[in-house]
C-alpha positions as CSV (number, residue, x, y, z in Angstrom):
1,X,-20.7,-3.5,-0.3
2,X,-22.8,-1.5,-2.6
3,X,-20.1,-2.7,-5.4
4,X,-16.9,-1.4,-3.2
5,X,-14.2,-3.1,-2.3
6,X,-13.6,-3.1,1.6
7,X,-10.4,-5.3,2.5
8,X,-8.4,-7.9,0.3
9,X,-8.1,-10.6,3.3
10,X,-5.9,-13.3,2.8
11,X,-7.1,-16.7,1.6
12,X,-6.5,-19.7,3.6
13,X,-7.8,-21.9,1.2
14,X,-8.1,-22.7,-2.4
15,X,-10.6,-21.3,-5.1
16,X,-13.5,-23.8,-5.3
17,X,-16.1,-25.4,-3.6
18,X,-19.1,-23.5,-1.6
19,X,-20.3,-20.4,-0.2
20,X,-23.0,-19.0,2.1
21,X,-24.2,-16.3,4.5
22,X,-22.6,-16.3,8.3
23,X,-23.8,-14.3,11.6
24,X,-22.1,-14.1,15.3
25,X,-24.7,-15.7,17.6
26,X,-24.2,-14.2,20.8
27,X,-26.2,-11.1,19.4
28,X,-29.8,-12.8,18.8
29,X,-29.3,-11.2,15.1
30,X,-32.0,-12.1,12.3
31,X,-30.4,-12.4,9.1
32,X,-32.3,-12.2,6.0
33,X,-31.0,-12.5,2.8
34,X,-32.0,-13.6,-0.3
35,X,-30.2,-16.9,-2.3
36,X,-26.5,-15.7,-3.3
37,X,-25.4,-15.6,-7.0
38,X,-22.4,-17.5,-7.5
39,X,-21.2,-17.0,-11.2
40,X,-17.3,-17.3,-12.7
41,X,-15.6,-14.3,-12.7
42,X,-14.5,-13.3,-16.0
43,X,-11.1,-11.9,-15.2
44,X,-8.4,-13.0,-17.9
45,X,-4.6,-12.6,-17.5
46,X,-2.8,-9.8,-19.2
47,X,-0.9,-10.5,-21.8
48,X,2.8,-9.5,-22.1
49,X,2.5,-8.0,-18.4
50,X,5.7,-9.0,-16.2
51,X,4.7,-8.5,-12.5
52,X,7.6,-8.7,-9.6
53,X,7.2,-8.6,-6.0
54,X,3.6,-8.9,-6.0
55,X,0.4,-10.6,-5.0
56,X,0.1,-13.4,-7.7
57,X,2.8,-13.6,-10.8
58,X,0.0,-12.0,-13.2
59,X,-1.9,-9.0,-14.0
60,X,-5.8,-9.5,-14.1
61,X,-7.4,-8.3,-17.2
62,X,-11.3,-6.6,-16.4
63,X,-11.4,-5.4,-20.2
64,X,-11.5,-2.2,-19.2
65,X,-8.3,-1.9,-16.6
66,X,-6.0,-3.9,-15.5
67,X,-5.9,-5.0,-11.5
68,X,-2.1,-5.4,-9.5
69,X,-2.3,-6.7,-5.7
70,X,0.2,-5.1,-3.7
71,X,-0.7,-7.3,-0.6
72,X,3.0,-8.9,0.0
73,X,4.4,-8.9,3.4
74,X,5.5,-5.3,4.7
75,X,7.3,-2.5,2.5
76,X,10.7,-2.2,4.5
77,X,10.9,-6.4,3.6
78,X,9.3,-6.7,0.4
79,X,9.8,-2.6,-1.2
80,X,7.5,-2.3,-3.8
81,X,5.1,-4.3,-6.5
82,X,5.4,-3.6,-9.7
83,X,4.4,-4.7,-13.1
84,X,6.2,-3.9,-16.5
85,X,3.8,-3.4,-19.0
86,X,4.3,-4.7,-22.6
87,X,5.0,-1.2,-24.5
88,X,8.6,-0.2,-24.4
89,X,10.4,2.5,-26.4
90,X,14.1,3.0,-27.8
91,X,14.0,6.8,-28.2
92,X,15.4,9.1,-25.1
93,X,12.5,11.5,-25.4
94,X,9.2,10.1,-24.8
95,X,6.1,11.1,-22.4
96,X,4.4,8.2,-21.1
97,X,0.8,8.4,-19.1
98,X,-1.6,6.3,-17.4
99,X,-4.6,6.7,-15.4
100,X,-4.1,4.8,-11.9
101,X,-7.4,4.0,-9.0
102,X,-5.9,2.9,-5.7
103,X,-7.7,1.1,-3.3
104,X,-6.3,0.1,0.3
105,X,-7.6,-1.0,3.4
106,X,-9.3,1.1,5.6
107,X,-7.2,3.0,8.3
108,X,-3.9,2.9,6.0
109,X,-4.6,5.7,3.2
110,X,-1.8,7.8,4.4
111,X,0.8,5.4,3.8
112,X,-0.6,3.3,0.7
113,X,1.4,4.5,-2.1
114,X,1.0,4.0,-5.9
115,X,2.4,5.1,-9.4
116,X,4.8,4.9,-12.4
117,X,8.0,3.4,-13.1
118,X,9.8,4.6,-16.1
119,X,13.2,4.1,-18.1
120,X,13.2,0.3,-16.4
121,X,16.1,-1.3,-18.0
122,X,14.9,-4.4,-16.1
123,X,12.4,-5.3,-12.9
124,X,15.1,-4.1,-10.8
125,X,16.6,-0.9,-12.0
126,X,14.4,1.7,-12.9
127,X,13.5,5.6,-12.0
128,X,9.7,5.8,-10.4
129,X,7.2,8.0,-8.8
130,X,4.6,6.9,-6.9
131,X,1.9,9.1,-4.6
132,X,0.5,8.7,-1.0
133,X,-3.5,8.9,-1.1
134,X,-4.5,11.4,0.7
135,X,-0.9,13.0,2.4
136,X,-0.8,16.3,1.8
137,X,2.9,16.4,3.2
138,X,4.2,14.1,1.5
139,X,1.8,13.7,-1.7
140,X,4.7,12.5,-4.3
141,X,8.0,10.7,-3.6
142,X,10.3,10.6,-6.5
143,X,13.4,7.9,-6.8
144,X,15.6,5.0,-8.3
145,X,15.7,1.6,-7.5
146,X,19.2,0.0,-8.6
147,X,19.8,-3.6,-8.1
148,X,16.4,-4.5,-6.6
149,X,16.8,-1.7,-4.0
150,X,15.6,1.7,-3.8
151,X,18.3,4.5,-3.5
152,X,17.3,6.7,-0.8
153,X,19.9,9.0,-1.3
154,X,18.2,10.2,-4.4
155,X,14.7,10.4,-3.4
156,X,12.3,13.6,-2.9
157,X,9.0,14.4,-1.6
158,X,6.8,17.2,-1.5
159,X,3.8,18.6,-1.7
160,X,1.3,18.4,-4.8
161,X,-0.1,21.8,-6.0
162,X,-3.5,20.2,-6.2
163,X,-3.6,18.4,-3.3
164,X,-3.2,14.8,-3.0
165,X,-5.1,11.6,-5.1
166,X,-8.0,10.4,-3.1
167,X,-8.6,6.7,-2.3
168,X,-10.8,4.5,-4.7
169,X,-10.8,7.5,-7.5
170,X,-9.3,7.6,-11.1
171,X,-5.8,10.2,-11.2
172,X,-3.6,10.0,-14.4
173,X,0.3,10.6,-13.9
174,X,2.4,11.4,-16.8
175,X,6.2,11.9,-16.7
176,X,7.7,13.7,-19.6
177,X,11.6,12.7,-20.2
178,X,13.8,14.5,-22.7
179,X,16.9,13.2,-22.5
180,X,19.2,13.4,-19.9
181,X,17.1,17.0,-19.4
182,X,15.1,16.7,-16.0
183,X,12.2,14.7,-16.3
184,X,8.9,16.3,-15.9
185,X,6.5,14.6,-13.9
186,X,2.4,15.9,-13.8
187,X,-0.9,14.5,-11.5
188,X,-3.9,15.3,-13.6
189,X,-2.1,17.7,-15.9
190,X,-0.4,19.6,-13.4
191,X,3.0,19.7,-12.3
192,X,4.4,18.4,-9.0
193,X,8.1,18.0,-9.9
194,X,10.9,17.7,-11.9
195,X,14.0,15.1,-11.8
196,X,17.0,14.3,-13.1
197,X,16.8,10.4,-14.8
198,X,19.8,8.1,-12.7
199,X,18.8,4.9,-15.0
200,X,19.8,5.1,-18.5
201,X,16.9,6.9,-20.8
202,X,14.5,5.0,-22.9
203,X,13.6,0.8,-21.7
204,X,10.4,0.1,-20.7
205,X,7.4,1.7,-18.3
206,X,5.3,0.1,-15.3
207,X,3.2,0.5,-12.5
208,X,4.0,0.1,-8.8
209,X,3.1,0.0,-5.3
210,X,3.9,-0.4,-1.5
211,X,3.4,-3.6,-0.5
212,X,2.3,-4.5,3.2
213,X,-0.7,-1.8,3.1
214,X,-3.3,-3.9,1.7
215,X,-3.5,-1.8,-1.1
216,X,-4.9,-3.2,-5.0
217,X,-4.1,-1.1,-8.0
218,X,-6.2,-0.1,-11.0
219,X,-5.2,0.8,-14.1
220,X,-5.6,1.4,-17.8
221,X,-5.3,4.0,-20.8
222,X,-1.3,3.3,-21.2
223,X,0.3,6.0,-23.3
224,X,3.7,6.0,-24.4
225,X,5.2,8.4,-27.5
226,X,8.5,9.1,-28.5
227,X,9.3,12.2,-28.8
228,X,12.3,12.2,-31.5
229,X,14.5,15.1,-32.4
230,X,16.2,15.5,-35.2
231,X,19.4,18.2,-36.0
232,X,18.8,21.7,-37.4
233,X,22.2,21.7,-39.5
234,X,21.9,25.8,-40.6
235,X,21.1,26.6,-37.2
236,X,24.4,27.4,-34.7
237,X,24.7,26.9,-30.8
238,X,26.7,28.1,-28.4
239,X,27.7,27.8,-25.0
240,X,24.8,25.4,-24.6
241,X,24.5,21.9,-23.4
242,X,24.7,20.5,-26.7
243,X,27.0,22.0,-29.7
244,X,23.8,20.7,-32.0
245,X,20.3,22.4,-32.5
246,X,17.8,19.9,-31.8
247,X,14.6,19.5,-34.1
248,X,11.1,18.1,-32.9
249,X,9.1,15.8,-35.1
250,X,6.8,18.6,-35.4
251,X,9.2,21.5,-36.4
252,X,9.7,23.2,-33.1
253,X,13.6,24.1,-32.5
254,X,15.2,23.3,-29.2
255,X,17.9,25.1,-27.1
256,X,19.5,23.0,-24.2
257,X,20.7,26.0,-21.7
258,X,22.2,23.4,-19.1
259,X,25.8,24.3,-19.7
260,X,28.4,25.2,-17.4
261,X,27.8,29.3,-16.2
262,X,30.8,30.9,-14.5
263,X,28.7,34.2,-14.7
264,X,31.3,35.2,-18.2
265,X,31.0,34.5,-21.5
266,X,29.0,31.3,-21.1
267,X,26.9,32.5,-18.9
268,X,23.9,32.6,-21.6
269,X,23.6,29.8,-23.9
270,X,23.0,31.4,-27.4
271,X,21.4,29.5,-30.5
272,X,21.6,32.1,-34.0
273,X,19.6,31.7,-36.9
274,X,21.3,30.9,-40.6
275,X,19.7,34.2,-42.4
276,X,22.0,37.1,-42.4
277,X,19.7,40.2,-42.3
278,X,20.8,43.2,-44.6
279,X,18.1,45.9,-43.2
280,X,19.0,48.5,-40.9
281,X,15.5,48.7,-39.6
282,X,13.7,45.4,-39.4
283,X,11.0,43.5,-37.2
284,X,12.0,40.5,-35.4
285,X,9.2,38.5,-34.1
286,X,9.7,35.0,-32.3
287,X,7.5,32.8,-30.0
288,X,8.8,30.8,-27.5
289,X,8.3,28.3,-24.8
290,X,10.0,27.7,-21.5
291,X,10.4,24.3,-19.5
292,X,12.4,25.9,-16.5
293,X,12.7,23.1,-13.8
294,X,10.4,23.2,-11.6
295,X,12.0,23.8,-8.2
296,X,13.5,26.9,-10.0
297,X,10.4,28.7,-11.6
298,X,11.6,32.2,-10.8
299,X,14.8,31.8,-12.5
300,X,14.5,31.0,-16.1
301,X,15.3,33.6,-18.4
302,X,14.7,33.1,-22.4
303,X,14.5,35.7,-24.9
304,X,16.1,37.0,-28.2
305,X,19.5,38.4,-29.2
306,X,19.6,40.5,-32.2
307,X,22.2,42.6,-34.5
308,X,24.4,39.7,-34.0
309,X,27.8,40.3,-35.6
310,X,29.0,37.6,-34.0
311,X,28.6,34.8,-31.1
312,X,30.4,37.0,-28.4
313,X,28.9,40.6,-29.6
314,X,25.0,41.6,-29.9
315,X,21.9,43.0,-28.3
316,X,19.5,41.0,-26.2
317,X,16.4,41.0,-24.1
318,X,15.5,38.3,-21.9
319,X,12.1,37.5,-19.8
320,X,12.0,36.1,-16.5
321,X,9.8,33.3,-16.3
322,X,7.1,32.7,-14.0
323,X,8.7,36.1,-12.2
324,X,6.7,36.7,-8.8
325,X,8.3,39.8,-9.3
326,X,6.6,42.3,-11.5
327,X,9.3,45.0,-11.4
328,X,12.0,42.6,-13.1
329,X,10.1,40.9,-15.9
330,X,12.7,41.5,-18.6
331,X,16.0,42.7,-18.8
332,X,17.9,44.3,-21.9
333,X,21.7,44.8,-22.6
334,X,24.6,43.8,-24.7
335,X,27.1,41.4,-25.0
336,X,30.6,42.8,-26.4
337,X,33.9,40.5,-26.5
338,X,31.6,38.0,-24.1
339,X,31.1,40.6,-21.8
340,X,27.3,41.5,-20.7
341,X,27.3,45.3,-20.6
342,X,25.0,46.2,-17.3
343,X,25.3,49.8,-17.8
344,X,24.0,51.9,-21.4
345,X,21.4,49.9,-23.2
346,X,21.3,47.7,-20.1
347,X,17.9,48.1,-18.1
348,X,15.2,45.4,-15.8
349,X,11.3,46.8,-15.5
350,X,8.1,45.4,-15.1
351,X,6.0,43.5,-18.3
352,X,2.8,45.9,-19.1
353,X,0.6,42.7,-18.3
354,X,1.4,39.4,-17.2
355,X,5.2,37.8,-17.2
356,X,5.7,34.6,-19.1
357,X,4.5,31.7,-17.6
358,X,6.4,28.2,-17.6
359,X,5.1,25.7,-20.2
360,X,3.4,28.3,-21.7
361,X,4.2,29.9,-25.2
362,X,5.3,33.4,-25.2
363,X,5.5,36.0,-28.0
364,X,8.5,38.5,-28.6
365,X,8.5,41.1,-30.6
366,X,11.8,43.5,-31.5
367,X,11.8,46.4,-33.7
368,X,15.1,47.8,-34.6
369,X,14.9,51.9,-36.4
370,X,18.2,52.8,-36.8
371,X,17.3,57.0,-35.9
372,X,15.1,55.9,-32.6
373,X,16.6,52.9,-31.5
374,X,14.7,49.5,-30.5
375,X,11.3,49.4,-29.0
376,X,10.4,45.8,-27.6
377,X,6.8,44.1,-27.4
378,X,5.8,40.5,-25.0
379,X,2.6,39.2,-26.8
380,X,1.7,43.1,-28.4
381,X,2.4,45.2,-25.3
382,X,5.5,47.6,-25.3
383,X,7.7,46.9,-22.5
384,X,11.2,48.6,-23.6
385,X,12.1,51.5,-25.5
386,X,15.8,51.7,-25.6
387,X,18.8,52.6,-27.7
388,X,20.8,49.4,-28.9
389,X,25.1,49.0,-28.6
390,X,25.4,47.8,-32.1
391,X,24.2,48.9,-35.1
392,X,21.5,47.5,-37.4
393,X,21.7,44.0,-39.9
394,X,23.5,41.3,-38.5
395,X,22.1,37.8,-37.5
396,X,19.2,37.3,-35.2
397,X,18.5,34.2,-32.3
398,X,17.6,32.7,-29.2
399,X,19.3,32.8,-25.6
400,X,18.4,31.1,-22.6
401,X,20.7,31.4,-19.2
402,X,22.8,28.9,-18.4
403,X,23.3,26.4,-14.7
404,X,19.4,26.2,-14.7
405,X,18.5,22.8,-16.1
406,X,16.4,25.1,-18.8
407,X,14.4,23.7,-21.7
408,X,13.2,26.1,-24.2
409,X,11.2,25.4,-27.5
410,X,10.8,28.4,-30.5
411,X,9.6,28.4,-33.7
412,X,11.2,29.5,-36.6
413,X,12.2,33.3,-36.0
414,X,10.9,35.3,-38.5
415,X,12.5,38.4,-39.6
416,X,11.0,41.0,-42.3
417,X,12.0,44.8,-43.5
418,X,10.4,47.3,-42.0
419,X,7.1,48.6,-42.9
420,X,6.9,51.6,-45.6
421,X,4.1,52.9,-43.6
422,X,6.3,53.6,-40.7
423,X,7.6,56.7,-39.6
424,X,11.1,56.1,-42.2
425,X,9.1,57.5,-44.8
426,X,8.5,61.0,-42.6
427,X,4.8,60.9,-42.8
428,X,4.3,63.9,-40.5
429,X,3.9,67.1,-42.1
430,X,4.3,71.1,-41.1
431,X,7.5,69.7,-38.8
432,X,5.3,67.2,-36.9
433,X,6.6,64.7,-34.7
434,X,6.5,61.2,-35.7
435,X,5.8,58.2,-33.3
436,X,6.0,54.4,-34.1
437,X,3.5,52.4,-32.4
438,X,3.1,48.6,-33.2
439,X,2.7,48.3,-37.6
440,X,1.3,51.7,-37.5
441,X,2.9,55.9,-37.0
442,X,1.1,58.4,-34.5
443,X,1.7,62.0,-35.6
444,X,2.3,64.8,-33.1
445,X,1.5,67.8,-34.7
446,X,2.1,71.3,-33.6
447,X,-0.3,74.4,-33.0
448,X,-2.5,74.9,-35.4
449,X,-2.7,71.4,-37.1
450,X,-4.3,68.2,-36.9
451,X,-5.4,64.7,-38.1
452,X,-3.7,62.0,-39.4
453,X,-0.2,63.5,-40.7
454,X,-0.8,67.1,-39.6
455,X,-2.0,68.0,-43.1
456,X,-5.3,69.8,-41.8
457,X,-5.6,73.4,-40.6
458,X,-7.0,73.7,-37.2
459,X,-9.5,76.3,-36.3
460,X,-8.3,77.7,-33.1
461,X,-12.1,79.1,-32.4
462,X,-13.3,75.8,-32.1
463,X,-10.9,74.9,-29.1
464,X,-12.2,75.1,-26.1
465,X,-9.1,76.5,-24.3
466,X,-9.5,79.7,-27.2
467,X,-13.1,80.1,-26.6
468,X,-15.0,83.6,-26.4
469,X,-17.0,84.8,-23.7
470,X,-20.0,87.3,-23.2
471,X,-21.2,87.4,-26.9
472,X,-18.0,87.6,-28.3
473,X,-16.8,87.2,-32.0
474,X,-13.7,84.9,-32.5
475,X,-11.7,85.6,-35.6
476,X,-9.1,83.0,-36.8
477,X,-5.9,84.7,-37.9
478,X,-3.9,81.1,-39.2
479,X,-2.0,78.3,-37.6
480,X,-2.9,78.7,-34.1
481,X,-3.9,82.8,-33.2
482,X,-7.1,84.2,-32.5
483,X,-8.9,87.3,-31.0
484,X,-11.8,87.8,-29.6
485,X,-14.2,90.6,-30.8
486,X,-15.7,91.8,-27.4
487,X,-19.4,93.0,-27.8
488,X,-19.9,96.6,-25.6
489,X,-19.6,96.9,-21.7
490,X,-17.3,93.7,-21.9
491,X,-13.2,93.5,-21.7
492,X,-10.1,91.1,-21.5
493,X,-8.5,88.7,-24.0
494,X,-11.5,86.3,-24.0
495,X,-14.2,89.6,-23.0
496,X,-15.0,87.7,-19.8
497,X,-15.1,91.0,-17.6
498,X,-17.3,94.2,-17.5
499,X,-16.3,97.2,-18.8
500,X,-17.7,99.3,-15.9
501,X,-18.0,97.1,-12.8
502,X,-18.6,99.9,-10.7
503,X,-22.1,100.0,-11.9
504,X,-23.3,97.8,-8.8
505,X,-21.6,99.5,-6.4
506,X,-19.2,97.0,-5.5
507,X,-17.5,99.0,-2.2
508,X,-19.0,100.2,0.7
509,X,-18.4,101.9,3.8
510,X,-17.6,104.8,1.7
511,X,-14.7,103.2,-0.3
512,X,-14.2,104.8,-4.0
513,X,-14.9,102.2,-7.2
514,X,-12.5,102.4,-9.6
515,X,-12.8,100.5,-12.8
516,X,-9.8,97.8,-14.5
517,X,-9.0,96.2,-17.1
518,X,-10.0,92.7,-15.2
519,X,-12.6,94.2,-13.0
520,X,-12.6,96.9,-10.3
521,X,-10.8,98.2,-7.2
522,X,-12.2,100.0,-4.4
523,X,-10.4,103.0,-2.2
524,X,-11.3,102.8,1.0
525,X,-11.1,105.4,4.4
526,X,-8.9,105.3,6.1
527,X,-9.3,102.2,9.1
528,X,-10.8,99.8,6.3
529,X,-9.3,97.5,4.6
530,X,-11.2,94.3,2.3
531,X,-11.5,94.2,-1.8
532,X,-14.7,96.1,-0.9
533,X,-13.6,98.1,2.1
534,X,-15.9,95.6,4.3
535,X,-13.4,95.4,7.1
536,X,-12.3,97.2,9.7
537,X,-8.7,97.5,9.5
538,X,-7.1,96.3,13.5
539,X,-4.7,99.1,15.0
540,X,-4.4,97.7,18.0
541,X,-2.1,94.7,16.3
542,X,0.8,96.6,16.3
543,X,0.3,96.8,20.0
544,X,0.4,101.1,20.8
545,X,-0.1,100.7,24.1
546,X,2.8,100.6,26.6
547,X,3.2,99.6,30.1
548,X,0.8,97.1,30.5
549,X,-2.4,99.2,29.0
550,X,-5.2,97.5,27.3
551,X,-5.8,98.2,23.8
552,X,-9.2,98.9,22.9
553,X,-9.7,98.5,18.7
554,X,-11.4,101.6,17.4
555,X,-12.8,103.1,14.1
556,X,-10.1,104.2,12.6
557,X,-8.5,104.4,15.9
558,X,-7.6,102.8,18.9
559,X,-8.3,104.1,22.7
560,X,-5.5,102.9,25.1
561,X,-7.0,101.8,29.0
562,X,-3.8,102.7,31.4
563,X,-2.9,100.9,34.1
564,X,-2.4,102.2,37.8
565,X,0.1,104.9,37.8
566,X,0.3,105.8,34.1
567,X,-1.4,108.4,31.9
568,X,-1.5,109.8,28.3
569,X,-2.7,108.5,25.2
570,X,-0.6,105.4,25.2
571,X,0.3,105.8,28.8
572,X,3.7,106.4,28.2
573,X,3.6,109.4,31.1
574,X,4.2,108.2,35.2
575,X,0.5,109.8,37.1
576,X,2.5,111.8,39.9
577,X,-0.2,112.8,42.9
578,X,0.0,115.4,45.5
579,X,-0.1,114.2,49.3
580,X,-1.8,117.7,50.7
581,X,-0.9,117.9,54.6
């Protein structure tokens, strides 16, 4: 209908002979139609295809895809259909892609399954993935077929990041497989999961399906690439999963950090460089790229070791990758004997920006000064200022942590001298203090001096914190004094008060104005009390009144209100009365 397909119903009879237009009577219907076009269908069969368990022994060819009916039986009987196509590949790194449309039968989405089969030594041992339209449970399952049947032991499902593939629309799956590495395995460019290859690397690649769901298969744009290494021969590793430095096609090194870990001395594989570096102070940059299996994104570590004297004794600093935790994006210590020091030069802290992501490429920075220590940049942003174990020179390289199943690429390090312009040539004059930042020094000069290397006098008149008030004169006396010349009727070390603030009148109530230095200060009479003698001062608070009298707050005075039977000014005295007979 409208040019989709609906349901692949089983044929009962052979190709040939007539067709024509049908309608249930019992429902008066009018049928119109106009006169069908029967024409020859101009499907061809693919070539070099080998299809297995399937609708039909061969693959249809519509020029533009390719068409596999997984309509056999039911899956727990028949397992899967699948097709090998012609490409096949010797080398044990490859990626291979393809872009898959599955279409089933109405009603049975959520179990239709579809996808890839790779390092097929034959049509009945291979490693696959295939995915369930529209489960967003159980998106991907992952396995092995040995022997013609699957291994259930080994399989795994999840969830897709994205969501599921939908039901008659294009999705392209691509595994990635290096070696005996966990293979990578991405739905439209992102990744769902990672596995381990149980089928020997390298064969031949396919497309599959559950059979018994009514479900037909589109595909087309078949990729496959080898991705070869070659061995860096100057380069040394160790402690890793392979004693040899592998070398990609397109110069990118490769350190294998899948070795044993007993938390010791192999607890970091370590890759170093062939230069021997003869400079105390030196820049170290490197760029990097993690592959951290996926079920462990918050436990790859990669980074750089420097003033490397030998494989068991040098500096590093390593990155978390992917961290969800901001406040331990990189770690730095030493390693002396094999031993990782946790303690001096060892610290964790947050990334100033983002921590490295997984499959993405990273930049590390490392600036060993032999008088201030190392200072440590991810993609230009300081993270680490910190005093190293060892000394400057020495060797340089990568290290990745072992027991992870961790990939990671670099590029050749790249270690140069450091800078002239730096702060080794003690730019900073008048006993400034100098401050490397990135390829550039920041001078911190004392009073008195300013710009670039402290070279230029300061006026202290033109700082604000120096300024002079009231009409004032400033006069510069060098480096960093001043006075202020105060015009008449002002006073103080910037002339901000009056000379004679008594002028006004400032107290009342009869209090006395006495000028000062900062201002004035007023005498007052005796029962006031205020900085202008504006209040009357409380007698009654230290409570002069005894035996229950009421205190009554007076001028200068208080007036005491005695109770029954008392007398005197604070009614100390008993009132004794007379009885006349």
């Amino acid at each position: 209908m409208n040019d989709q397909r609906l349901v692949s119903p089983t044929q009962q009879f052979p190709a040939r002979g007539k067709v024509g237009v049908v309608a249930l009577n019992i429902f008066e219907n009018l049928v119109h139609f106009v006169p069908p076009t029967l024409r020859k269908a101009s499907y061809d069969v693919a070539q070099g295809f080998i299809a297995s368990t399937c609708r039909g022994r061969y693959v249809i060819d519509v020029t533009t895809y390719y068409i596999l009916d997984a309509n056999v039986g039911d899956f727990f009987e028949d397992g899967l259909c699948r097709v090998l196509v012609p490409q096949s590949i010797s080398s044990e790194s490859y990626d291979y892609d393809v872009e898959i449309n599955s279409q089933s039968a109405a009603g049975l989405h959520n179990r239709s399954a579809s996808g890839v089969m790779y390092n097929v030594r034959d049509a009945n041992n291979f490693d696959f993935v295939v995915f369930r339209l529209h489960d967003a449970v159980q998106c991907f399952l992952t396995g092995t077929m040995s022997s013609g049947r699957i291994q259930w032991q080994y399989t795994h499902s999840g969830r897709c990041p994205n969501g599921p593939p939908r039901d008659r629309t294009w999705f392209n799956v691509s595994v990635q497989v290096r070696g005996n590495q966990p293979a990578t395995v991405l739905l439209d460019g992102v990744v769902v999961t990672d596995g381990r290859p149980r089928t020997r690397i390298g064969g031949r690649v396919g497309v599959l399906a559950f059979n018994g769901y009514n479900t037909t298969v589109l595909f087309r744009r078949i990729r496959l690439v080898a991705r070869n290494f070659s061995h860096a021969t100057d380069y040394e590793a160790y402690y890793c999963g392979s004693k040899k430095v592998s070398v990609t096609t397109s110069g990118l090194f490769v350190l294998f950090a899948n070795g044993r870990n007993n938390f010791k001395r192999n607890s970091f594989c370590r890759i170093v460089a062939p230069h021997t570096n003869e400079w105390a102070n030196y820049d170290l940059t490197a760029s990097l790229y993690d592959d951290i299996n996926v079920g462990r994104v918050t436990l790859g570590l990669a980074g750089v070791i420097y003033n490397v004297h030998d494989v068991d004794n040098f500096d590093f600093v390593l990155f978390a990758i992917s961290s969800s935790s901001y406040q331990d994006c990189f770690e730095t210590g030493s390693m002396v004997s094999g031993l990782v020091l946790r303690g001096g030069s060892g610290r964790t802290g947050p990334c100033d920006g983002q921590p490295p992501q997984r499959k993405q490429w990273f930049n590390v920075t490392v600036k060993m000064r032999e008088s201030s220590g190392v200072r440590i940049f991810l993609d230009g942003h300081l993270v680490e200022t910190a005093q190293t174990h060892f000394p400057g020179r020495g060797r340089v390289g990568v290290i990745g942590y072992n027991g992870q199943d961790d990939i990671i690429y670099f590029r050749p390090l790249v270690v140069s001298k450091a800078s002239t312009g730096d702060c080794l040539s003690t730019p900073c004059l008048h006993n400034g203090s100098c401050i490397d930042h990135d390829d550039i020094f920041v001078c911190g000069c004392p009073d008195g001096y300013g710009g670039q290397t402290c070279d230029v006098i300061v006026n202290p008149c033109r700082q604000v914190a120096q300024r002079c008030y009231n009409g004032a004169m400033c006069m510069n006396f060098g480096g960093n004094r001043s006075i202020c010349l105060c015009t008449p009727g002002f006073v103080g070390k910037r002339c901000e008060y009056p000379l004679d603030a008594c002028i006004s009148g400032p107290c009342v109530n009869g209090g006395t104005c006495e000028p000062t230095g900062a201002g004035y200060k007023c005498t007052c009479p005796a029962g006031l009390v205020g900085l202008r003698c504006e209040l009357n001062e409380n007698e009654c608070r230290s409570r002069p009144c005894e035996n229950g009298a009421t205190c009554v707050d007076l001028l200068n005075g208080f007036f005491c209100a005695c109770a029954q039977g008392f007398t005197g000014s604070r009614c100390r005295v008993v009132e004794v009365r007379l009885l006349l007979p």
